[in-house]
Each structure stands twice: as structure tokens, then as C-alpha cells.
MIDREN-30933 format. One record per residue (C-alpha): residue number from 0; x, y, z; residue in three letters. Coordinates in nm, 3 decimals. Last residue first. Example, Ala and Ser with C-alpha at 12.3 -4.5 7.8 and 13.67 -1.06 7.14 Angstrom:
BEGIN
<num->1 | c1->1.367 | c2->-0.106 | c3->0.714 | residuo->SER>
<num->0 | c1->1.230 | c2->-0.450 | c3->0.780 | residuo->ALA>
END
This chain:
BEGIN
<num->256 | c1->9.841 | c2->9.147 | c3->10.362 | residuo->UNK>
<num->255 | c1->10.044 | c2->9.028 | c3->9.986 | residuo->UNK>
<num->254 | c1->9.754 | c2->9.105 | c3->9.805 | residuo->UNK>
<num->253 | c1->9.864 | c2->9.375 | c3->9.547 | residuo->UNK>
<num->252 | c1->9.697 | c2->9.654 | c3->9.636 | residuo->UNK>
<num->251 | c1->9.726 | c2->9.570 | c3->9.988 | residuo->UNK>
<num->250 | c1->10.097 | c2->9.568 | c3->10.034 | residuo->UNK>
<num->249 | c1->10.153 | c2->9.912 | c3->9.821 | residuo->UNK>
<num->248 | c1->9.895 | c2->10.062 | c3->10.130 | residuo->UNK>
<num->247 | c1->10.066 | c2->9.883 | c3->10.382 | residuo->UNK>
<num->246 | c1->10.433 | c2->10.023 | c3->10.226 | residuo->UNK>
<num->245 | c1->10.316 | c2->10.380 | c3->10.188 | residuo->UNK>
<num->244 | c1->10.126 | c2->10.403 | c3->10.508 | residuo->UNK>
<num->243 | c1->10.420 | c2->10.267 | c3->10.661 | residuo->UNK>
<num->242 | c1->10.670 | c2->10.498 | c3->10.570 | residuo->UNK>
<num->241 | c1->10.398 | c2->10.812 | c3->10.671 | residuo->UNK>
<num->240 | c1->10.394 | c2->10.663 | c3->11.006 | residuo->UNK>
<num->239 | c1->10.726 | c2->10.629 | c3->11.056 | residuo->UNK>
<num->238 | c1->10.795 | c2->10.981 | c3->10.913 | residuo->UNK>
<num->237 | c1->10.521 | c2->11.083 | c3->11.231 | residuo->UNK>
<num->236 | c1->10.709 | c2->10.882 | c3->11.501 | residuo->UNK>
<num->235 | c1->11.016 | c2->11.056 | c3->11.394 | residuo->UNK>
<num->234 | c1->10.873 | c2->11.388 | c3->11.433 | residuo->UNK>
<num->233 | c1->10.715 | c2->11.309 | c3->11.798 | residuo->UNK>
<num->232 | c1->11.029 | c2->11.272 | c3->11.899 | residuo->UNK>
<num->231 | c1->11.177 | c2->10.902 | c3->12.055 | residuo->UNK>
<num->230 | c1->11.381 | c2->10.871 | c3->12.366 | residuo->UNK>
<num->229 | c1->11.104 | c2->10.903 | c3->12.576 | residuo->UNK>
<num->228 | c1->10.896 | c2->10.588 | c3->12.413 | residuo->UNK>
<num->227 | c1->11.153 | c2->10.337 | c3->12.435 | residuo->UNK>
<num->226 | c1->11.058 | c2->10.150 | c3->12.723 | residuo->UNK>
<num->225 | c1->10.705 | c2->10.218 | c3->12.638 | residuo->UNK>
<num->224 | c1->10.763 | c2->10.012 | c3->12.308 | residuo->UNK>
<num->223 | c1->10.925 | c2->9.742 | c3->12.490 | residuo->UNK>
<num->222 | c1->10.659 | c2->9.702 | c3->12.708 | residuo->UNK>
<num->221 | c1->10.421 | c2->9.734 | c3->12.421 | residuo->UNK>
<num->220 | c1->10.597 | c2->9.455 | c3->12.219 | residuo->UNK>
<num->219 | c1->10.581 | c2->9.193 | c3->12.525 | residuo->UNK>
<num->218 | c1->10.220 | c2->9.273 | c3->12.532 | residuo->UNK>
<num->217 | c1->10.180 | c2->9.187 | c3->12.222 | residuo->UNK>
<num->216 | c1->10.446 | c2->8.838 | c3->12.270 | residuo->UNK>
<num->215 | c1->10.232 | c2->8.690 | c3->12.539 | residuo->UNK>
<num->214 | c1->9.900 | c2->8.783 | c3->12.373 | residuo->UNK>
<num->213 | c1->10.020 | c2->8.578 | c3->12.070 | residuo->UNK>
<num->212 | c1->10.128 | c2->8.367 | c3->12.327 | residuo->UNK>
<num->211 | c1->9.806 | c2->8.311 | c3->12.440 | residuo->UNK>
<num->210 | c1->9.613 | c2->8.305 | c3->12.145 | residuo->UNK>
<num->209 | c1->9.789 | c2->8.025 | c3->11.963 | residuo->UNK>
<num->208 | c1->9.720 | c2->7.814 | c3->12.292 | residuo->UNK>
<num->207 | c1->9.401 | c2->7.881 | c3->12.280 | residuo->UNK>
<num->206 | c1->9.308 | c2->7.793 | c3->11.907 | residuo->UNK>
<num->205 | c1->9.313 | c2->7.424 | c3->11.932 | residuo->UNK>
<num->204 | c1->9.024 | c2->7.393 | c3->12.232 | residuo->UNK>
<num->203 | c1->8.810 | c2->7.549 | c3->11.924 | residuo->UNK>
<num->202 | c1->8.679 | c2->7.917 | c3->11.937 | residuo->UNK>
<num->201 | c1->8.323 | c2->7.843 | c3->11.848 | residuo->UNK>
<num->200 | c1->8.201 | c2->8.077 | c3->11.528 | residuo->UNK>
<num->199 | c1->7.860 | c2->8.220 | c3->11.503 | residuo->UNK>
<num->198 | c1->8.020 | c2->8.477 | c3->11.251 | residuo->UNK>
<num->197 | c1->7.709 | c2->8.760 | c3->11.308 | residuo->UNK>
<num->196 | c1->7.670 | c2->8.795 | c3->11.697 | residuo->UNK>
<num->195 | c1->8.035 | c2->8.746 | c3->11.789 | residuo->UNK>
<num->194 | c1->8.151 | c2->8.967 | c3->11.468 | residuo->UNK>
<num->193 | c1->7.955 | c2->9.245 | c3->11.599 | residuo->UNK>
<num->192 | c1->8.088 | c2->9.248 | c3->11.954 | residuo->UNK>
<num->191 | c1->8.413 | c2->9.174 | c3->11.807 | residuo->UNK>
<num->190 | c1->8.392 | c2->9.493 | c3->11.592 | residuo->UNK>
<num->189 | c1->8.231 | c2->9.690 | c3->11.894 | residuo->UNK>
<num->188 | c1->8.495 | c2->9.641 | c3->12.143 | residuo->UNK>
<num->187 | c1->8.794 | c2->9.663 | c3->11.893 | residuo->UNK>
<num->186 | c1->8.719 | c2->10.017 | c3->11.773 | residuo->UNK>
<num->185 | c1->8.649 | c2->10.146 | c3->12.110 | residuo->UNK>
<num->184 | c1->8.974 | c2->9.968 | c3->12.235 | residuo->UNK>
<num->183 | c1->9.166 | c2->10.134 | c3->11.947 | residuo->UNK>
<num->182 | c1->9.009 | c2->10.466 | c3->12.055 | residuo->UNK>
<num->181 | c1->9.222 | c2->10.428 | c3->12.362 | residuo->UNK>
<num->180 | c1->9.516 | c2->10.318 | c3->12.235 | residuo->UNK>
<num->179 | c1->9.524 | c2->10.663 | c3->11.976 | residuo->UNK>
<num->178 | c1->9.467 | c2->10.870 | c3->12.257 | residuo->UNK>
<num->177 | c1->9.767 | c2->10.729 | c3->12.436 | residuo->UNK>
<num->176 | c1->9.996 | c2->10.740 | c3->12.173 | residuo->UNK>
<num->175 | c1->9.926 | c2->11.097 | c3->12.076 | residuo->UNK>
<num->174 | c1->9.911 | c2->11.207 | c3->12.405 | residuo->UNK>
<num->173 | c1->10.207 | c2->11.047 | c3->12.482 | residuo->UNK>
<num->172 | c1->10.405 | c2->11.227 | c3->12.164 | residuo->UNK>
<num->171 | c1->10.307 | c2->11.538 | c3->12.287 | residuo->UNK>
<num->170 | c1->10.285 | c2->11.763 | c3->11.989 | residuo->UNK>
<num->169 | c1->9.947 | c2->11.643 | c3->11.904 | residuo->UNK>
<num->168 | c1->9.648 | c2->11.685 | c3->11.663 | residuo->UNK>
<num->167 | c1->9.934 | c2->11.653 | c3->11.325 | residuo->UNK>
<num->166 | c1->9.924 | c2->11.260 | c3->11.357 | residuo->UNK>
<num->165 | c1->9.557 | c2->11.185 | c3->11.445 | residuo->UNK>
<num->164 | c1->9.400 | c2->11.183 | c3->11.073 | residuo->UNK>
<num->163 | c1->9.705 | c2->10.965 | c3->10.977 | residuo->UNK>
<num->162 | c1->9.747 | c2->10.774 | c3->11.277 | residuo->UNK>
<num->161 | c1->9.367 | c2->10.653 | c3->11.250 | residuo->UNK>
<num->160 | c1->9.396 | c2->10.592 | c3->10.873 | residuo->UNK>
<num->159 | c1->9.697 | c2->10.357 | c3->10.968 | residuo->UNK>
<num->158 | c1->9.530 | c2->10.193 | c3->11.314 | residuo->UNK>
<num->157 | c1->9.196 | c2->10.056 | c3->11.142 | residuo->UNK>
<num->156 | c1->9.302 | c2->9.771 | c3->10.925 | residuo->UNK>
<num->155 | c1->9.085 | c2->9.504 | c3->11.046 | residuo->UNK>
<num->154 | c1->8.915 | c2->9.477 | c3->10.729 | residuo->UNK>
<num->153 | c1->8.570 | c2->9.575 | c3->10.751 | residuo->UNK>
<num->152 | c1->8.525 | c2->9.699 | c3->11.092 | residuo->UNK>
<num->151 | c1->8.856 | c2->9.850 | c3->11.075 | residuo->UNK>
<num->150 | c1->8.801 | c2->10.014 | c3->10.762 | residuo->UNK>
<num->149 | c1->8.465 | c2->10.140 | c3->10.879 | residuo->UNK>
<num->148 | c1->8.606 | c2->10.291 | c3->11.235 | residuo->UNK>
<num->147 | c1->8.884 | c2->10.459 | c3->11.043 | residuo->UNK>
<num->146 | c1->8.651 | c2->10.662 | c3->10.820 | residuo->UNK>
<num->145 | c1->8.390 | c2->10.720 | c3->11.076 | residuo->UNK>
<num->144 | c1->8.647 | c2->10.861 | c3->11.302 | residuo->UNK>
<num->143 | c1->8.865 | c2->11.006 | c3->11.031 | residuo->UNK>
<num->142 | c1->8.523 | c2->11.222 | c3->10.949 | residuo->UNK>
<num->141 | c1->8.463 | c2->11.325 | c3->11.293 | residuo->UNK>
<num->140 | c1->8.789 | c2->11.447 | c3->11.372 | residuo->UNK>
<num->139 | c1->8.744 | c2->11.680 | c3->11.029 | residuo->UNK>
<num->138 | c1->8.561 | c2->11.941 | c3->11.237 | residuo->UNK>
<num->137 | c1->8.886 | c2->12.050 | c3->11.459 | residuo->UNK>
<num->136 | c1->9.069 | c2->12.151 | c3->11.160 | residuo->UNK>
<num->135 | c1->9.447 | c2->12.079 | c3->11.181 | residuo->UNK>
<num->134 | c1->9.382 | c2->11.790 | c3->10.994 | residuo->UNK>
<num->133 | c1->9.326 | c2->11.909 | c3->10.685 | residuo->UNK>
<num->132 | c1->9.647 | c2->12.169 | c3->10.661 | residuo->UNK>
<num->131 | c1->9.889 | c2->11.886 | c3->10.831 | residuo->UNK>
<num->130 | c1->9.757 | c2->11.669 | c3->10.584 | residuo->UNK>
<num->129 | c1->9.841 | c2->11.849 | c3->10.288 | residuo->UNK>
<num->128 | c1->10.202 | c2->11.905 | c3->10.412 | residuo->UNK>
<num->127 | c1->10.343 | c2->11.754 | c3->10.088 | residuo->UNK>
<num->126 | c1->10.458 | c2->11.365 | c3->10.259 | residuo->UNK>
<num->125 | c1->10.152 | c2->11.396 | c3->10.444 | residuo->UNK>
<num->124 | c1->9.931 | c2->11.437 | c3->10.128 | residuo->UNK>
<num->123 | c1->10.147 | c2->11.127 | c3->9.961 | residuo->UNK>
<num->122 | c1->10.104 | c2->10.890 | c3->10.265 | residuo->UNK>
<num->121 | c1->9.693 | c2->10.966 | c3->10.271 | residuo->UNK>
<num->120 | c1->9.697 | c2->10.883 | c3->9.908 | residuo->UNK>
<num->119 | c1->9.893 | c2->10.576 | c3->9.957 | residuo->UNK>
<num->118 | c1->9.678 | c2->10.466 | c3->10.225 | residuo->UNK>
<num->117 | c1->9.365 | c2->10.504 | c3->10.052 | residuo->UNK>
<num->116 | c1->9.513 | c2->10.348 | c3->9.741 | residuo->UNK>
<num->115 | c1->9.573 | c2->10.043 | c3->9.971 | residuo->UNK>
<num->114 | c1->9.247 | c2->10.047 | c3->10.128 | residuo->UNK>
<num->113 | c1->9.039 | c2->10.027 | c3->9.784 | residuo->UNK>
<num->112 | c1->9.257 | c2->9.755 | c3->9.657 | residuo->UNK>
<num->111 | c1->9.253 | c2->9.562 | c3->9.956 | residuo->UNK>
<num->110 | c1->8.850 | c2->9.576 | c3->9.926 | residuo->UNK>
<num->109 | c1->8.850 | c2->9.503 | c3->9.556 | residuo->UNK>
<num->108 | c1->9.054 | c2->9.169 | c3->9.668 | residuo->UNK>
<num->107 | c1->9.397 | c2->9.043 | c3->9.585 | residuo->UNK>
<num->106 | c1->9.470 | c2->8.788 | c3->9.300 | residuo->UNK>
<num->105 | c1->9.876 | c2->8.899 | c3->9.144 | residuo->UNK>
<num->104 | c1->9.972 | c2->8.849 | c3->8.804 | residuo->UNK>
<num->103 | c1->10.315 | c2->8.953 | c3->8.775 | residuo->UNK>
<num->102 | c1->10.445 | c2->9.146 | c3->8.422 | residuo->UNK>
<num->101 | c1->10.566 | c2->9.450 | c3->8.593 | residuo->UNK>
<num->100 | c1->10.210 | c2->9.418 | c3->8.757 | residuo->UNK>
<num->99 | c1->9.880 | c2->9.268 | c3->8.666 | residuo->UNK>
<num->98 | c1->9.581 | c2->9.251 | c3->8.873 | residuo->UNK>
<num->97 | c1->9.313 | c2->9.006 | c3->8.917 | residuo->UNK>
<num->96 | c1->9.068 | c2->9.080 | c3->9.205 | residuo->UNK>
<num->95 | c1->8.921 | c2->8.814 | c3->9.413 | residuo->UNK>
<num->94 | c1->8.518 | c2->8.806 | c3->9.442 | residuo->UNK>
<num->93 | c1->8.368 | c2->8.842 | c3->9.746 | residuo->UNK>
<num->92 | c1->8.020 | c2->8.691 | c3->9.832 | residuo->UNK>
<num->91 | c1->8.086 | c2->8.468 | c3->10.136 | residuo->UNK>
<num->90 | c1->8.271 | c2->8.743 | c3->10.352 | residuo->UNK>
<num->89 | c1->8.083 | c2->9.022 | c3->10.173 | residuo->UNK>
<num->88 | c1->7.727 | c2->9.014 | c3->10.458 | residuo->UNK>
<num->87 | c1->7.956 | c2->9.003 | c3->10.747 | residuo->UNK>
<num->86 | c1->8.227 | c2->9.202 | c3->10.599 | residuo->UNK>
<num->85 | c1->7.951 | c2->9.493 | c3->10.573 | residuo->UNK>
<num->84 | c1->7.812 | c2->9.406 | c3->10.901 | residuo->UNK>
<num->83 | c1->8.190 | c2->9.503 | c3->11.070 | residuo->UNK>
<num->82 | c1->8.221 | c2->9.785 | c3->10.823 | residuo->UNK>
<num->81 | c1->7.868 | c2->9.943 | c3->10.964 | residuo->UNK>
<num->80 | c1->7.903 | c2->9.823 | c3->11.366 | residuo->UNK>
<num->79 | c1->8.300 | c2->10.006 | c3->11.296 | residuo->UNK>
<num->78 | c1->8.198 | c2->10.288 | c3->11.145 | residuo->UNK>
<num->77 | c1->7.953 | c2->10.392 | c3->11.431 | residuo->UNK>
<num->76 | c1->8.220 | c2->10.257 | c3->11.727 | residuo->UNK>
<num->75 | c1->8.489 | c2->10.521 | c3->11.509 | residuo->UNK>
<num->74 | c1->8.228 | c2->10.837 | c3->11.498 | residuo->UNK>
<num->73 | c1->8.163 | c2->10.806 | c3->11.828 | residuo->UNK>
<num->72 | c1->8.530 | c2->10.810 | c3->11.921 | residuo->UNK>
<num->71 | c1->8.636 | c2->11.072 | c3->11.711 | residuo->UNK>
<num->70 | c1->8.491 | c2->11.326 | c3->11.892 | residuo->UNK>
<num->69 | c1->8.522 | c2->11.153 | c3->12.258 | residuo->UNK>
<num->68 | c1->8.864 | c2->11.043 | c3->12.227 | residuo->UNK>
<num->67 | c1->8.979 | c2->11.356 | c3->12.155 | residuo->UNK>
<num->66 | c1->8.790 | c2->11.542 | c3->12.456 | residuo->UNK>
<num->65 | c1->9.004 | c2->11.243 | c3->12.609 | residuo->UNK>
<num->64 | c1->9.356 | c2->11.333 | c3->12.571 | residuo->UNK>
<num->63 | c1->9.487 | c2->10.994 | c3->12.649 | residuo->UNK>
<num->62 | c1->9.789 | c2->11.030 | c3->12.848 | residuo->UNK>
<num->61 | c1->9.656 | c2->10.778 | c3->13.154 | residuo->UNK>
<num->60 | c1->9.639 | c2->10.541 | c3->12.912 | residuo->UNK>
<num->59 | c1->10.003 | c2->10.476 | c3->12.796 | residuo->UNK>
<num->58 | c1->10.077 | c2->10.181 | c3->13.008 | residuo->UNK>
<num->57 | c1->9.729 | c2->10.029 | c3->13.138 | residuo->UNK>
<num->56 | c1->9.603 | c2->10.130 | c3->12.807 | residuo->UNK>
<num->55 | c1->9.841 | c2->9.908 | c3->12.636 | residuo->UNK>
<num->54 | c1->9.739 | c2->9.656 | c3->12.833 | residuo->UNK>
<num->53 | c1->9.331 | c2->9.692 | c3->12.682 | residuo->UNK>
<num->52 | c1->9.531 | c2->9.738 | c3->12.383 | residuo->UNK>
<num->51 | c1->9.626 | c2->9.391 | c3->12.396 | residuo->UNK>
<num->50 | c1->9.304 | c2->9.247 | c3->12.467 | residuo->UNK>
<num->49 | c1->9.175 | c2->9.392 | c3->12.210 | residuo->UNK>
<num->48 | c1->9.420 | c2->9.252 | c3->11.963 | residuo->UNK>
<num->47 | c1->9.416 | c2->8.920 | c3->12.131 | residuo->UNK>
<num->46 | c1->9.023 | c2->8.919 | c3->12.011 | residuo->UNK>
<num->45 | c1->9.018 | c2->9.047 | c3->11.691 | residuo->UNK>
<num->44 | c1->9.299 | c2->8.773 | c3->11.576 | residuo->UNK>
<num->43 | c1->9.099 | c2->8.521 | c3->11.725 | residuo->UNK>
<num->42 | c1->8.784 | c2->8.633 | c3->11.486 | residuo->UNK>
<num->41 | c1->8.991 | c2->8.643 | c3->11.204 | residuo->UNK>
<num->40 | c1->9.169 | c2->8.355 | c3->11.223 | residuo->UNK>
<num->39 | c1->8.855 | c2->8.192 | c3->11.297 | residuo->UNK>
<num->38 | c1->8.693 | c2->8.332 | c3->11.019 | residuo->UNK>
<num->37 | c1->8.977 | c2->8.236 | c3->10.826 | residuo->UNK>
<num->36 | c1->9.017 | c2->7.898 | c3->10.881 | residuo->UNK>
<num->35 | c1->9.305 | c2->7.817 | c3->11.085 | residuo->UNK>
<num->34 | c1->9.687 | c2->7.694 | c3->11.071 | residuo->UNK>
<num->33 | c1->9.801 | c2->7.947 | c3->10.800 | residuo->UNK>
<num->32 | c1->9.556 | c2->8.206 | c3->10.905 | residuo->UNK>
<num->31 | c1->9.689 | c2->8.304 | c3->11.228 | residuo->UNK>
<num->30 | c1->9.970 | c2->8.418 | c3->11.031 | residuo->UNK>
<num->29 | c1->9.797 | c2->8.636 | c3->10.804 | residuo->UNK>
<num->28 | c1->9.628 | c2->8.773 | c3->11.075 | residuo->UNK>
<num->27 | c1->9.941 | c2->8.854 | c3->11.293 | residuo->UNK>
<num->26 | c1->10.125 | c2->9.110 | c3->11.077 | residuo->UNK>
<num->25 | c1->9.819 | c2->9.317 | c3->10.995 | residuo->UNK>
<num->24 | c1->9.720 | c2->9.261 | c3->11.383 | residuo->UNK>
<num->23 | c1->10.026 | c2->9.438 | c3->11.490 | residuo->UNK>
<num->22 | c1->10.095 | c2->9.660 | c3->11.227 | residuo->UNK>
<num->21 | c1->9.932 | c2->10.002 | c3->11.302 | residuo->UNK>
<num->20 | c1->9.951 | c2->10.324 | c3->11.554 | residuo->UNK>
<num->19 | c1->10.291 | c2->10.353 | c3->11.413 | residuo->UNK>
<num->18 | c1->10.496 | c2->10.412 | c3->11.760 | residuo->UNK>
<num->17 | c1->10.322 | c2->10.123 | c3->12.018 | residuo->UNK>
<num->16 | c1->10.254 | c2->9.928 | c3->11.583 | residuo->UNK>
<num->15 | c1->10.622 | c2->9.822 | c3->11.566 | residuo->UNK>
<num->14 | c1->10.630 | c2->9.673 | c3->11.890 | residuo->UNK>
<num->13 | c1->10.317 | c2->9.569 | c3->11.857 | residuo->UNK>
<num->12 | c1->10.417 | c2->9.351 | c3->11.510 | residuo->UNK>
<num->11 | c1->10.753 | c2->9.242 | c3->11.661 | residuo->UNK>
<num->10 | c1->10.627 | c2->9.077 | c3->11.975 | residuo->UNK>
<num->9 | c1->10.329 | c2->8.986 | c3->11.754 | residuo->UNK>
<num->8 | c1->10.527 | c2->8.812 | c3->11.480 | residuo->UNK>
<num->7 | c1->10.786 | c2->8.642 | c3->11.715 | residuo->UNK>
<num->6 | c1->10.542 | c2->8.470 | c3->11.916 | residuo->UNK>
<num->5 | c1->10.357 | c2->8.306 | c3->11.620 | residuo->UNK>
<num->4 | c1->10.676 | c2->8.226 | c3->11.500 | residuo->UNK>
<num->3 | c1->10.746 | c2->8.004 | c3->11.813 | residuo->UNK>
<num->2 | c1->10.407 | c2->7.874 | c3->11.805 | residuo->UNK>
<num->1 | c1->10.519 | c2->7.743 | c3->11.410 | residuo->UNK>
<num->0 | c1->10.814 | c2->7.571 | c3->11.593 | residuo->UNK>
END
């Protein structure tokens, strides 16, 4: 039964995440992590998210706009070999975080905190134009690269800043989509490379299985996703990014992803 979930989660998480840019591995970590260690979780979760956008590229790939993929790019495989050693040397060091809200104690972790105000604060200049004005400057590319690149190294949570640097560059909603799968691959490739050499982990016989359908049900999320994708404006896409950034970010602070 808990495989069955396992499929749900990522058919519904890259679904989600073919118009977001973000929510596939967010919702399949902490699932992965109920039946395995964390590292491993963490590690495996890496993994069939690469290999899903690797698919998605085979879909959506062909629209990447790739001067775009080139200037933020760089700056993404840069932040991700940084955020990727920076987990590496916090993941046996970091202390939770004790926060307090309406009367709830919750634990969470300086880094979730950190991410989640980010993402609020990039959800609040969308919702008052601020980040159409910043974005629409060529030079910041670089900066969202590096930014994005980090987070995901760190964290995993890469596709949200991504979207929101990436959001007001395009009209075309395929462009958009595509450019965004491709410099999730970049992302992806050097983060695993990273963890590989750093986590020393062995993927047990136990996690295969696991991995497959989560695969199974990713890649069943990004056909559906493409299905859809003509009958959705690049406006909509861009309020469901905002909504998200909102939620993930409010998610983080308090520890619940």
C-alpha cells in the first residue's frame, strides 16, 4: 500500500511542478523518508528527479530558449557544487529550530526558515509587480542562477526561486517551461554528482523498487502536464507560481516540508 502512495505523490507532485516549475521532489522527499534514512531518501530522491527531467526534456525540450539556459545556467551548476558541499559539511551539525506559533511549538531548521521567508518575499514582490521590474533586466539572470543553484544544492528546493526569477523572461509559455527543464537537469547533474562523492551512500536492493515507480508516476505527471499545456496561458501559470511560493515558503518556516 505505502508503494501505492509513493506513486500517487509523484504523479501528482510533477504534475503540479510541469506548470509551477516546483513540487515534485518537495512532495516526494518527505515521503521517501518515512521508509528510509534520510540520506538515502535524499540521495534517491535526487536521482528520480533527474531522471525525470531528463523525460521532461524529451517533451518540452526542444522549446528551451537556450541563450537563457546558458546565463543562468553557469551560475545554477556553480551554486549548486557550493549548496551541495554546504549540506555536506551541515548534515551532521544542524541544529533544529524552535518556533512558536498561534500558541504551536513547531522544530524546523534555520535553513527552512531562511528559504521560506525567501519565498514569501519573492511571492509578495510578484504579487506588487516588483518582480516584473527586477527581472526584466537581462543582468539579474545571473544572480537567480547562483541563487537557485545554492538552494537546490542545499535543500533540494531549487524550482520556486527558479520560476520566480524566470517567470516575467517569457511570453511563450513553452519557452518558459522548456528553459526552466533544462536548467533543472544542470541543477540535478551536479548536485548528485556532488552528493555521490561526499554521502558515500550504497543504494540498497530495498530502495529500487521505491524508485521505479516513483519514476513511473513523474513521468506519468509530465505527460499529463504536456497534455494540458496548450490550453493553459502563460498568466495562469504565473498566479500558480506566485500561490505556491506563498504556501512552500509558509511550509518551510514552520517545518511541515
Amino acid at each position: 500500500m505505502e508503494y501505492v502512495f509513493i506513486l500517487v505523490v509523484a504523479l501528482l507532485g510533477s504534475g503540479i511542478s510541469f506548470f509551477s516549475g516546483f513540487g515534485f521532489g518537495t512532495m516526494l522527499l518527505p515521503v521517501m523518508a518515512v521508509f528510509f534514512d534520510l540520506q538515502t531518501a535524499v540521495f534517491a530522491t535526487a536521482i528520480v528527479h533527474f531522471l525525470n527531467n531528463v523525460f521532461k526534456l524529451t517533451l518540452v525540450g526542444k522549446y528551451a530558449h537556450w541563450k537563457t539556459v546558458i546565463q543562468f545556467g553557469i551560475p545554477s551548476a556553480v551554486g549548486a557544487f557550493l549548496g551541495a558541499e554546504a549540506l555536506n559539511t551541515l548534515a551532521q551539525a544542524q541544529q533544529p529550530v524552535h518556533l512558536q506559533f498561534w500558541h504551536t511549538d513547531v522544530e524546523t531548521t534555520l535553513i527552512g526558515v531562511v528559504m521560506g521567508f525567501v519565498l514569501i518575499l519573492l511571492a509578495a514582490m510578484e504579487y506588487s509587480n516588483a518582480l516584473v521590474r527586477v527581472n526584466k533586466a537581462p543582468r539579474i539572470l545571473w544572480l537567480g542562477g547562483i541563487f537557485s543553484g545554492f538552494f537546490g544544492g542545499l535543500s533540494g528546493q531549487q524550482g520556486a526561486i527558479r520560476s520566480a526569477f524566470l517567470m516575467n523572461h517569457f511570453e511563450d509559455k513553452q519557452a518558459f517551461i522548456g528553459t526552466r527543464a533544462a536548467l533543472a537537469f544542470i541543477v540535478d547533474a551536479v548536485r548528485i554528482f556532488t552528493y555521490a562523492a561526499s554521502f558515500q551512500l550504497f543504494l540498497q536492493h530495498e530502495i529500487y523498487l521505491p524508485m521505479a515507480l516513483a519514476l513511473l508516476g513523474g513521468m506519468s505527471g509530465a505527460l499529463i502536464g504536456n497534455k494540458f499545456l496548450k490550453k493553459t496561458s502563460i498568466e495562469w501559470i504565473r498566479k500558480t507560481v506566485m500561490v505556491f511560493l506563498f504556501l512552500m515558503g509558509t511550509l518551510m518556516i514552520t517545518g511541515l516540508v
